[in-house]
N, C-alpha and C positions, 0 to 999 in steps of 0.2 A: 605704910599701911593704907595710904588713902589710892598712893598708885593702883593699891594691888583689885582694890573693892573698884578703882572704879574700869580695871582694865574687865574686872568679873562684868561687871553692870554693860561696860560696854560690848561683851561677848554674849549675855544674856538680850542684850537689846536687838546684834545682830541678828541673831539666831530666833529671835520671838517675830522679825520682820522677815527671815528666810522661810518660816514654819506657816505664816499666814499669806503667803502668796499663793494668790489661786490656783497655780500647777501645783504645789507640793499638795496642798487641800485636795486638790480632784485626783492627784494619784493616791491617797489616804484613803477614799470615798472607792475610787476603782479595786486598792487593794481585796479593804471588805469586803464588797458585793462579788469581786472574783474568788474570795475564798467562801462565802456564802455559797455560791454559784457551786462551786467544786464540790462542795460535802450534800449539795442536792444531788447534782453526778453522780457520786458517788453511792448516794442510797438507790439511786434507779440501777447503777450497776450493781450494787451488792444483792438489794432486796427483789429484783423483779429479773433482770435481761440474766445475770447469771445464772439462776435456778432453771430459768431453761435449757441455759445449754448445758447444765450440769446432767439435766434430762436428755439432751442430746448425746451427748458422751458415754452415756449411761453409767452415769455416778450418782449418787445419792443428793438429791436438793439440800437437804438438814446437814448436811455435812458443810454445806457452805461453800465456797468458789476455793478451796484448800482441797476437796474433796475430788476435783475434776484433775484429771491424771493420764496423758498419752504415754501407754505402757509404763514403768516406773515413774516417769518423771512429772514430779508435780506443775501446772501450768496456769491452772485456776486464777490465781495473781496477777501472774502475768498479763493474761487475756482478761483481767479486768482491769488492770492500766491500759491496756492498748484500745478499749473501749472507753475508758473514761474520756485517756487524751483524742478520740476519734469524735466524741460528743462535744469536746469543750472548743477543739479548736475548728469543729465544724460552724457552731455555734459563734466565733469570734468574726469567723470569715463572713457568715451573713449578717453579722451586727457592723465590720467594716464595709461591706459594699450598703450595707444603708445609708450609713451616714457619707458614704462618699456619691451615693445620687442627691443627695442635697446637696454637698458641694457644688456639685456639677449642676444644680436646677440654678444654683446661685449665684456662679462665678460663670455663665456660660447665657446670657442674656439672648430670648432668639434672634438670630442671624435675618437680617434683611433679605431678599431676593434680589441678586443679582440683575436681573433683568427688569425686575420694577427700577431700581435705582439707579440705572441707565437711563430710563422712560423718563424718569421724572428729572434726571439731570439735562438731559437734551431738552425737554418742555419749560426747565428754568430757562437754559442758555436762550433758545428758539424765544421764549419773552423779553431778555433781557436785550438782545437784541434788535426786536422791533422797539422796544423803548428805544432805546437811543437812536434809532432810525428816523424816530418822530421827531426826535430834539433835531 
């Protein structure tokens, strides 16, 4: 009995130092805020961007994005996944090029001039050489 508690104990121990490592914590924190994020989406598609095009289509807004219809076929739905996913992963794309211009301010130190650091090489050498000229 005592194997069995402490093979538990040591599976619980595993699993509470696998749970508090800072990637699984920030994907927990990214899950939320991206399922957050989505059901924000979602209300801008449902309550605002599709009533107009339900106006557009010339379907009835109060009928809801179910209501929007190219000859038989219902589309409303559709066309507001393909909007949702057109916001969300727009949205992702300029959340990764932000953080990847920081990378880049960070890992990319400015680059000297060329030409200065020839000047100033040849103006060491040119000293270094009159010194020892003196000796």
């Amino acid at each position: 009995m005592a194997r069995r508690n402490g093979a538990v104990g040591g599976f619980l121990r595993d699993f509470r130092e696998f749970a508090l490592k800072g990637n699984v914590v920030d994907l927990a924190v990214g899950v939320i805020i991206g399922a957050a994020f989505g059901s924000i989406v979602q209300s801008l598609v449902d309550d605002i961007i599709m009533p107009i095009i339900a106006l557009i289509f010339g379907a009835d807004p109060a009928a809801g994005i179910s209501g929007i219809t190219i000859g038989a076929i219902p589309v409303g739905n559709f066309l507001a996944a393909i909007i949702n996913f057109l916001i969300i992963s727009f949205s992702l794309y300029l959340l990764i090029k932000w953080f990847a211009s920081f990378k880049r301010k960070e890992a990319d130190p400015e680059a000297p001039d060329l030409a200065e650091v020839n000047t100033r090489l040849a103006d060491a050498v040119e000293r270094l050489t009159e010194t020892l000229e003196r000796r």
